[in-house]
N, C-alpha and C positions, 0 to 999 in steps of 0.2 A: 821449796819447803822452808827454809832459812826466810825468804821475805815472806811468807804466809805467818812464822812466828813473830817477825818484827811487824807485822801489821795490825794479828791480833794485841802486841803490846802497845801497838802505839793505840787501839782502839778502847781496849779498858783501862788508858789514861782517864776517855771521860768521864769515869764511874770513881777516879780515884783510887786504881788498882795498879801497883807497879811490880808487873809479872817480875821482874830482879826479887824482889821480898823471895820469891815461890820458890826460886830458883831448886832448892833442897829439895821439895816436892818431884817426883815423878811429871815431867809431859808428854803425855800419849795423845797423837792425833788418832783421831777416831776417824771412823767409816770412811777411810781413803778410797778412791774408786775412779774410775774412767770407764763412762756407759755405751758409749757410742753410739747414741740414737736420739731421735725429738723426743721431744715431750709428748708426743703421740704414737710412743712405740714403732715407728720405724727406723729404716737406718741412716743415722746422717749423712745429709746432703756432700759434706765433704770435709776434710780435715781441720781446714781451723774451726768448724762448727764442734766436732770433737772436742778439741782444745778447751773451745772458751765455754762449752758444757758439759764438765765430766761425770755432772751430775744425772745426766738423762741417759736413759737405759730402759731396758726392759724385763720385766721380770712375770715371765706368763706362765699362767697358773698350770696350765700344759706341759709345759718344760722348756727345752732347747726349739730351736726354731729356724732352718736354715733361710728364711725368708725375714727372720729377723736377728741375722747375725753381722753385726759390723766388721766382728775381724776376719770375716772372707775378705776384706776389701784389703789389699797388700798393704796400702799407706795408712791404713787405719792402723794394721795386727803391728806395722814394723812402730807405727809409735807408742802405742800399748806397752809394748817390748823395750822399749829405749826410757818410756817414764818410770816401767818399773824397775830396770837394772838399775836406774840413777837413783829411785827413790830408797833399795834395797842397800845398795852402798851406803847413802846417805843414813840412813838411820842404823846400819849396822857398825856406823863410827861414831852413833851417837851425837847426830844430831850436824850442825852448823857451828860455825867460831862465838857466835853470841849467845846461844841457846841450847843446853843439853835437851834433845830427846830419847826416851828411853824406851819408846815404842811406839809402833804403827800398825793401828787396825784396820785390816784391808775390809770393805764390804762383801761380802762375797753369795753372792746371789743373785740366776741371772746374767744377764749380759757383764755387768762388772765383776763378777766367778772365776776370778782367774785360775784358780786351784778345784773349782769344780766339785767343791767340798759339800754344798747343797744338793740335795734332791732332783731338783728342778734346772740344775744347769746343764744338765746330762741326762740324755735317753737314747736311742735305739740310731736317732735320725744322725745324731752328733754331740757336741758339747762346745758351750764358751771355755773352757777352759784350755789352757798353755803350757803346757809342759818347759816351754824353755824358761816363761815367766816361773813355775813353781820352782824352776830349778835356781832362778834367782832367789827367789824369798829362802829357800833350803841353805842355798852359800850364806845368803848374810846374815843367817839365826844364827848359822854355826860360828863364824866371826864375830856375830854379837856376844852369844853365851861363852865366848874365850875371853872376849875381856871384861867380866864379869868376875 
Protein backbone atom coordinates (compact mmCIF):
# COMPACT_ATOMS: atom_id res chain seq x y z
CA UNK A 1 0.00 0.00 0.00
CA UNK A 2 2.92 2.51 0.93
CA UNK A 3 4.41 2.00 -2.82
CA UNK A 4 0.83 2.26 -4.36
CA UNK A 5 0.90 5.98 -2.51
CA UNK A 6 4.50 6.69 -3.77
CA UNK A 7 3.44 5.74 -7.14
CA UNK A 8 0.38 7.66 -7.36
CA UNK A 9 2.85 10.59 -6.14
CA UNK A 10 5.30 10.15 -8.42
CA UNK A 11 2.44 10.03 -11.21
CA UNK A 12 0.67 13.32 -10.51
CA UNK A 13 4.14 14.88 -10.75
CA UNK A 14 3.08 14.85 -14.39
CA UNK A 15 0.14 17.22 -14.01
CA UNK A 16 2.33 19.26 -11.61
CA UNK A 17 0.61 17.98 -8.38
CA UNK A 18 2.90 17.36 -5.43
CA UNK A 19 0.68 14.99 -3.10
CA UNK A 20 3.48 16.59 0.04
CA UNK A 21 1.19 20.04 -0.45
CA UNK A 22 -2.07 17.55 0.52
CA UNK A 23 -0.49 16.01 2.97
CA UNK A 24 -3.14 17.97 5.71
CA UNK A 25 -5.91 16.71 3.56
CA UNK A 26 -7.39 13.22 4.49
CA UNK A 27 -6.10 10.00 2.05
CA UNK A 28 -8.55 7.44 1.75
CA UNK A 29 -7.94 4.59 -0.71
CA UNK A 30 -11.14 3.84 -2.16
CA UNK A 31 -12.68 0.45 -3.48
CA UNK A 32 -9.74 -1.81 -2.11
CA UNK A 33 -10.62 -5.22 -3.09
CA UNK A 34 -9.36 -8.80 -4.17
CA UNK A 35 -11.83 -10.57 -6.67
CA UNK A 36 -10.51 -13.73 -7.57
CA UNK A 37 -11.81 -14.45 -10.81
CA UNK A 38 -11.33 -13.51 -14.91
CA UNK A 39 -12.66 -11.14 -16.37
CA UNK A 40 -15.33 -13.59 -17.38
CA UNK A 41 -16.66 -14.43 -14.18
CA UNK A 42 -15.00 -17.44 -13.24
CA UNK A 43 -12.47 -18.62 -10.94
CA UNK A 44 -8.94 -17.92 -11.46
CA UNK A 45 -6.86 -20.06 -13.01
CA UNK A 46 -4.38 -19.83 -9.97
CA UNK A 47 -2.85 -17.52 -7.57
CA UNK A 48 -0.56 -15.27 -9.05
CA UNK A 49 -3.56 -14.58 -11.54
CA UNK A 50 -5.21 -13.50 -8.21
CA UNK A 51 -2.51 -11.31 -7.35
CA UNK A 52 -1.74 -9.42 -10.33
CA UNK A 53 -5.90 -9.04 -10.86
CA UNK A 54 -7.47 -7.98 -7.80
CA UNK A 55 -9.70 -6.22 -9.77
CA UNK A 56 -11.69 -9.24 -11.29
CA UNK A 57 -14.46 -10.71 -9.43
CA UNK A 58 -17.83 -11.52 -9.78
CA UNK A 59 -20.78 -9.99 -8.79
CA UNK A 60 -24.10 -11.97 -9.91
CA UNK A 61 -27.06 -10.53 -9.93
CA UNK A 62 -28.42 -13.94 -8.32
CA UNK A 63 -26.11 -13.71 -5.37
CA UNK A 64 -23.57 -16.15 -3.94
CA UNK A 65 -22.52 -18.90 -6.20
CA UNK A 66 -20.48 -21.92 -5.11
CA UNK A 67 -19.46 -22.51 -8.80
CA UNK A 68 -18.21 -19.11 -8.68
CA UNK A 69 -16.47 -18.92 -5.44
CA UNK A 70 -12.59 -18.45 -5.48
CA UNK A 71 -12.11 -18.66 -1.83
CA UNK A 72 -13.15 -22.50 -1.79
CA UNK A 73 -9.72 -22.62 -3.27
CA UNK A 74 -7.30 -23.02 0.12
CA UNK A 75 -4.48 -20.69 -1.56
CA UNK A 76 -6.69 -18.38 -2.72
CA UNK A 77 -8.98 -17.79 0.92
CA UNK A 78 -5.28 -18.12 2.97
CA UNK A 79 -4.04 -15.13 0.76
CA UNK A 80 -7.33 -13.13 0.90
CA UNK A 81 -6.57 -13.45 4.62
CA UNK A 82 -3.02 -12.57 4.84
CA UNK A 83 -3.57 -9.26 2.38
CA UNK A 84 -6.27 -8.23 4.49
CA UNK A 85 -4.69 -8.67 8.14
CA UNK A 86 -1.52 -6.71 6.46
CA UNK A 87 -3.68 -4.14 4.94
CA UNK A 88 -5.88 -3.84 8.30
CA UNK A 89 -2.69 -3.28 10.26
CA UNK A 90 -1.38 -1.00 7.87
CA UNK A 91 -4.07 1.47 7.77
CA UNK A 92 -5.07 1.05 11.39
CA UNK A 93 -1.54 2.71 12.07
CA UNK A 94 -2.21 5.10 9.61
CA UNK A 95 -0.82 4.58 6.92
CA UNK A 96 3.26 3.96 5.76
CA UNK A 97 6.55 6.26 6.99
CA UNK A 98 6.07 8.74 3.97
CA UNK A 99 2.38 9.02 3.72
CA UNK A 100 -0.51 9.27 6.43
CA UNK A 101 -3.59 7.43 5.45
CA UNK A 102 -6.72 7.87 7.22
CA UNK A 103 -8.83 5.33 5.71
CA UNK A 104 -9.65 2.35 3.53
CA UNK A 105 -12.73 1.56 1.48
CA UNK A 106 -13.09 -1.94 1.08
CA UNK A 107 -15.42 -2.89 -2.10
CA UNK A 108 -17.77 -4.96 -0.78
CA UNK A 109 -19.90 -6.71 -3.25
CA UNK A 110 -19.73 -10.10 -4.58
CA UNK A 111 -16.81 -12.01 -4.73
CA UNK A 112 -14.56 -8.99 -3.13
CA UNK A 113 -17.67 -9.12 0.05
CA UNK A 114 -15.41 -9.85 2.54
CA UNK A 115 -17.91 -8.79 5.31
CA UNK A 116 -20.83 -9.86 3.40
CA UNK A 117 -22.55 -6.72 4.10
CA UNK A 118 -24.36 -6.66 0.53
CA UNK A 119 -27.41 -8.44 -0.40
CA UNK A 120 -26.13 -10.50 -3.00
CA UNK A 121 -22.96 -11.89 -1.25
CA UNK A 122 -25.07 -14.22 0.65
CA UNK A 123 -27.95 -16.58 0.13
CA UNK A 124 -29.19 -19.92 1.07
CA UNK A 125 -26.27 -21.84 -0.92
CA UNK A 126 -23.38 -19.74 1.07
CA UNK A 127 -21.60 -16.46 1.08
CA UNK A 128 -18.14 -14.71 0.05
CA UNK A 129 -17.91 -13.47 3.03
CA UNK A 130 -14.94 -14.29 6.07
CA UNK A 131 -15.41 -14.01 9.35
CA UNK A 132 -11.70 -14.15 10.23
CA UNK A 133 -11.09 -11.32 7.60
CA UNK A 134 -14.14 -9.18 9.33
CA UNK A 135 -12.64 -9.90 12.48
CA UNK A 136 -9.68 -8.29 11.06
CA UNK A 137 -11.13 -5.10 9.68
CA UNK A 138 -13.20 -5.02 13.61
CA UNK A 139 -9.36 -5.19 15.37
CA UNK A 140 -7.99 -2.41 13.31
CA UNK A 141 -11.11 0.21 13.46
CA UNK A 142 -10.91 -0.35 17.14
CA UNK A 143 -6.97 0.55 17.11
CA UNK A 144 -7.74 3.03 14.66
CA UNK A 145 -10.57 4.91 16.51
CA UNK A 146 -7.95 4.77 19.85
CA UNK A 147 -5.67 6.79 18.30
CA UNK A 148 -7.81 9.27 17.22
Amino acid sequence: MGRATQTVAFELTVFGIDLRKYLKKPIIFSEQGLGGCTEGRKVAPDLNFVRIHPFYGAWLTNGYSASVDPWKVPAFRQYRRTLYRLMSQWAAQGGGPQYRVDGLFIWSVGTWDVQAVHPLSTNKAGTYGDDVISNYIKQGNLVANRLK
